[in-house]
C-alpha positions in Angstrom: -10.4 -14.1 -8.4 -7.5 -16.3 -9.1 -3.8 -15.5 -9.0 -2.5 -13.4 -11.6 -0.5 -14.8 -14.1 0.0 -12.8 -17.4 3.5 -10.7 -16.9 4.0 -6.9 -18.1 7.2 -7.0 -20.5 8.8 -3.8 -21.7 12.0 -4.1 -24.1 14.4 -1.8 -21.6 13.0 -2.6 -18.0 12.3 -6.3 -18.0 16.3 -6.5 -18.4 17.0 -4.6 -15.9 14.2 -6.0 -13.4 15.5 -9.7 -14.0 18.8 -8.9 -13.2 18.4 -6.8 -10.2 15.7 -9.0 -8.7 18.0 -11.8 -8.9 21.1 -10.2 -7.1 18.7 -8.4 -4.9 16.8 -11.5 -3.6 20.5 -13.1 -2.4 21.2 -10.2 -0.5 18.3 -9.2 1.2 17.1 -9.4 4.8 15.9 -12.9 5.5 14.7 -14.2 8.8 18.0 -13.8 11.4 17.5 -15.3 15.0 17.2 -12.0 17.0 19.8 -14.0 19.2 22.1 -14.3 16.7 22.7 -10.8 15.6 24.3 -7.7 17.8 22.1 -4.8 18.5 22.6 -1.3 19.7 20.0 0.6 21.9 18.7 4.0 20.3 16.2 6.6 21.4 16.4 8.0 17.8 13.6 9.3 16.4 13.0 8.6 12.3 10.8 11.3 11.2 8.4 10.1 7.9 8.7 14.1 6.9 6.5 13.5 3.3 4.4 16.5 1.7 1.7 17.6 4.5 -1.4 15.6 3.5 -5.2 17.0 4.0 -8.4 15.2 4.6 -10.3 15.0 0.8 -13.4 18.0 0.8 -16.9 15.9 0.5 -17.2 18.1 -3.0 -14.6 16.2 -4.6 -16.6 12.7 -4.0 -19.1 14.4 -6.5 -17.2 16.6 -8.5 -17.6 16.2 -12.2 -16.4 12.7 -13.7 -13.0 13.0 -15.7 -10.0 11.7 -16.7 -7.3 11.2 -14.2 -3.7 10.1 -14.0 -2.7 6.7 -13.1 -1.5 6.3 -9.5 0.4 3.4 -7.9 0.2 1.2 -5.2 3.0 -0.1 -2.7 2.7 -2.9 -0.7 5.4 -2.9 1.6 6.2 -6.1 3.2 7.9 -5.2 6.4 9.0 -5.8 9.3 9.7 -4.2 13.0 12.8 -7.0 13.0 14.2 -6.4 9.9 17.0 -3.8 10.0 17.0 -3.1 6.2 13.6 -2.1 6.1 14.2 1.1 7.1 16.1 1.3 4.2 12.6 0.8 2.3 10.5 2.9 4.0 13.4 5.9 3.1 13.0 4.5 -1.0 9.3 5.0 -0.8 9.8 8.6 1.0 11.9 9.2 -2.3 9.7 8.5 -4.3 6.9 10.4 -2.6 8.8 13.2 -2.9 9.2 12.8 -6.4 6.0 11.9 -7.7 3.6 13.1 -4.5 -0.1 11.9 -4.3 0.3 9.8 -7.3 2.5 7.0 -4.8 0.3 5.1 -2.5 2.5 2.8 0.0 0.8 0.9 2.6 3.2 -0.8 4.8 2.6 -4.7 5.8 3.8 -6.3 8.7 3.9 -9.9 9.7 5.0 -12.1 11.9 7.8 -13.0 9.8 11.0 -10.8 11.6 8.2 -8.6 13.0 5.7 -8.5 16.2 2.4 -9.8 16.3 -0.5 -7.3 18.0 -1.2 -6.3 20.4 2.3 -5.6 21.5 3.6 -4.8 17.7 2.1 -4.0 14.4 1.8 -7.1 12.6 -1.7 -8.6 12.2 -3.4 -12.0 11.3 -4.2 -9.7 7.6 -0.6 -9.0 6.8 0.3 -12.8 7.5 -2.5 -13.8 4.9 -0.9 -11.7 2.3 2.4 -12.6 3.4 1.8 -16.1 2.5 -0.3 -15.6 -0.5 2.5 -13.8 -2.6 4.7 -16.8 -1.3 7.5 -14.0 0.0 10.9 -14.7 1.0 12.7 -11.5 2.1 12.2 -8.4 3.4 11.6 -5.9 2.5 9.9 -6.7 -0.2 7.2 -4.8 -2.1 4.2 -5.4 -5.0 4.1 -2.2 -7.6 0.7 -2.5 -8.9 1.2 -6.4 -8.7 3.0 -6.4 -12.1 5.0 -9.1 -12.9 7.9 -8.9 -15.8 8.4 -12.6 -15.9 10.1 -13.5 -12.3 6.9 -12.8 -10.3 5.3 -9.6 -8.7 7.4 -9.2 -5.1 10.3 -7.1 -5.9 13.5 -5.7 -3.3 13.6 -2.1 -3.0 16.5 -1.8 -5.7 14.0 -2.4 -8.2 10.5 -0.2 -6.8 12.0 3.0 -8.4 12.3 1.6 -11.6 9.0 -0.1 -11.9 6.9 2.8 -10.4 9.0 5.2 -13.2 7.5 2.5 -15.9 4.0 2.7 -14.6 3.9 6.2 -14.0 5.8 7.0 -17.8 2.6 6.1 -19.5 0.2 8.8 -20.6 -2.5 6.3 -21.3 -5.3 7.8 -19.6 -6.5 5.3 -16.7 -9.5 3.6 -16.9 -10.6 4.2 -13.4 -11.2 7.3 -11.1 -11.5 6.3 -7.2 -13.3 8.8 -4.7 -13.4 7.9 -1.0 -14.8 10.2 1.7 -14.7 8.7 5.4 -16.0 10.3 8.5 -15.5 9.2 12.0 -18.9 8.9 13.2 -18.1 7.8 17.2 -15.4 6.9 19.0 -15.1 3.5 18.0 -16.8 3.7 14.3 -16.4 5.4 11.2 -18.2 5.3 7.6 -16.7 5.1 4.8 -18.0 5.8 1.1 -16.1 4.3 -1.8 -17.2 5.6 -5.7 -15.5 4.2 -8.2 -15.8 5.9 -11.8 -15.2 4.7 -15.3 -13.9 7.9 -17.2 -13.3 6.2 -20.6 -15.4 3.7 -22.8 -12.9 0.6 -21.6 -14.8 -1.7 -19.9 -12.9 -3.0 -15.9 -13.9 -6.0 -14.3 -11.9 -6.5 -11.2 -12.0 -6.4 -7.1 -12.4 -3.3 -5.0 -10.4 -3.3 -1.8 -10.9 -1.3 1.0 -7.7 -1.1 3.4 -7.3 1.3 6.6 -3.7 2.3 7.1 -2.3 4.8 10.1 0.2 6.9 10.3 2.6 8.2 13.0 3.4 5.1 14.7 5.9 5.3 17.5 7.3 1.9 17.8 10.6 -0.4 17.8 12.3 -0.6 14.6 15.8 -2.5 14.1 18.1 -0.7 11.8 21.3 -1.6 10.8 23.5 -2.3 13.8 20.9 -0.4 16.1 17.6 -1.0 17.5 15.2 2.4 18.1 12.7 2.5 20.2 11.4 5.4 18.4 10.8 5.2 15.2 7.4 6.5 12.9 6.2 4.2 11.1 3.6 5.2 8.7 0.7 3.9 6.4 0.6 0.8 8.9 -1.9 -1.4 7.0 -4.6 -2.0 10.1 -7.8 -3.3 8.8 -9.7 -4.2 5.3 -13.2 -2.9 5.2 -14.6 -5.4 2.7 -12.8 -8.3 3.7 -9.4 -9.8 3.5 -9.5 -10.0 -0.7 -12.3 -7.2 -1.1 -15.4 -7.8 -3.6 -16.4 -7.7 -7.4 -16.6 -4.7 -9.4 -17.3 -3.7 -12.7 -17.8 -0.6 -14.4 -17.8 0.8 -17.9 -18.0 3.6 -20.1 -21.4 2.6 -21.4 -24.4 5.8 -20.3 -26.3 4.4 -17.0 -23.6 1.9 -15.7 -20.6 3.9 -15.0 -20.2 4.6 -11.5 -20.3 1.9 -8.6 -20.6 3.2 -5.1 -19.9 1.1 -1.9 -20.6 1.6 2.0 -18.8 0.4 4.7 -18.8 1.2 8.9 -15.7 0.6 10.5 -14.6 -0.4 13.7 -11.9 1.5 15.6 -9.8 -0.1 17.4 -9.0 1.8 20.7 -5.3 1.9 20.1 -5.8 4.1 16.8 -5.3 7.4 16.6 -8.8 8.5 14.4 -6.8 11.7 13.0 -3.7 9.4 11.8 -6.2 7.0 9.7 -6.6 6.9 6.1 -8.5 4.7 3.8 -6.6 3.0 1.0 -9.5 1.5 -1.8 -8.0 0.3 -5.1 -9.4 -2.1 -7.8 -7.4 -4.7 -9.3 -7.7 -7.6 -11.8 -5.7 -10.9 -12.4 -3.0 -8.6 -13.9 -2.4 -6.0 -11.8 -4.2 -3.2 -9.9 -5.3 -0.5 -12.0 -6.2 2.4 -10.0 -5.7 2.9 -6.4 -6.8 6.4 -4.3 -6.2 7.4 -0.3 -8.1 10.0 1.7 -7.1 10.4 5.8 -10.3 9.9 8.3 -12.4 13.1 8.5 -12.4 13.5 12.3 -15.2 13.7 14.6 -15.1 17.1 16.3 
């Protein structure tokens, strides 16, 4: 699939998107020499209290096909070095409590003012997207990967106002995603992706598979403080189908309108099965059209 390039332009918000991304990408966090800035020592605790979540029934993999609201997906570049990321996480936990389910962040660290693995929680994965949206700040953040003319990586002044665009239109979506994932052993789980045309519009796009954990105690720099406690949550960890996922397409059309995928998944021994969920959303050169989570059925 190659880069997107067609932007999303709306009378109102591409206005105020220009302008804010501008004045927002001058005054956001960019990569300060940890030696250079004056830290604090906290034991705080930063509790990521959003709506209590519960592990998706097996019937609702195959309830009945219908229409469903569009949902929207948060990439989160972050950082445990960045002291305005915080700041992010506490926009998407606003928003989550404004709009519930239908917000899916997933939070990507880098090396970029954050801490490689094993000893942090940025990964070889979150470097590859890192690069590939060509970011410059953090945090910084993809809304469905739509782009209103000054590229698709916006600050966090500006995720409210493009998830309240998306999520303003009543235009049924396309796309239903259904995902149910059991831990199977220790170190394994399986995972079963479905994904559902629910109108006659045809989607030709890519199915990614992400697995994100919550409940994270780790460093986090704040502003003027460094704690040593801090949740992080939705911690992107792993992609099941591979770093850019794989082809999909489905259609309205009688006999060709669901697509279902298997994957088995290796658990790393420093994640917490019962904090795991599985991210899948499909996306085309434009943006990404439907996106779904479901936590990690745990083996009892």
């Amino acid at each position: 699939m190659k880069t997107p390039h067609k932007h999303l332009h709306h009378p109102l918000l591409l206005p105020v998107l220009l302008c804010c991304n501008i004045v927002a990408a001058l005054t956001a966090c960019s990569n300060i020499d940890e030696n250079e800035r004056l830290e604090l020592v906290s034991t705080q605790v930063v509790p990521y209290d959003t709506p209590e979540e519960k592990t998706e029934e097996d019937s609702l993999y195959d309830a009945p096909i219908k229409v469903v609201e569009s949902r929207v997906l948060i990439e989160d570049h972050t950082g445990q070095k960045c002291p305005n990321c915080p700041d992010g996480a506490q926009t998407i936990r606003d928003l989550q409590r404004t709009y519930g389910s239908r917000i899916v962040p997933v939070a990507i660290h880098s090396q970029m003012q954050g801490i490689m693995e094993p000893e942090g929680l940025g990964n070889e994965l979150g470097n590859t997207y890192y690069n590939y949206w060509h970011i410059e700040y953090k945090p910084a953040a993809l809304i469905n990967r739509i782009d209103v003319g000054t590229g698709r990586v916006f600050d966090k002044t500006i995720w409210p106002y493009a998830a309240q665009y998306i999520l303003a239109d009543e235009t049924p979506n396309p796309l239903d995603i259904r995902i149910k994932a059991h831990q199977t052993a220790e170190a394994s789980a399986d995972i079963d992706v479905k994904v559902i045309a629910t109108t006659a519009a045809a989607v030709s796009g890519k199915l990614q598979v992400w697995i994100t954990e919550d409940n994270i105690v780790a460093r986090q720099d704040s502003m003027g403080s460094r704690l040593n406690n801090y949740v992080h949550s939705h911690v992107l960890r792993a992609a099941a189908n591979g770093t850019w996922g794989e082809d999909v397409s489905v259609s309205g059309a009688e006999g060709s309108n669901v697509r279902e995928f298997h994957y088995t998944q290796a658990l790393a021994s420093t994640w917490k099965p019962a904090d795991l969920a599985i991210v899948a959303f499909v996306y085309t050169d434009e943006k990404v059209v439907q996106v779904s989570r479901s936590k990690l059925k745990v083996k009892e």
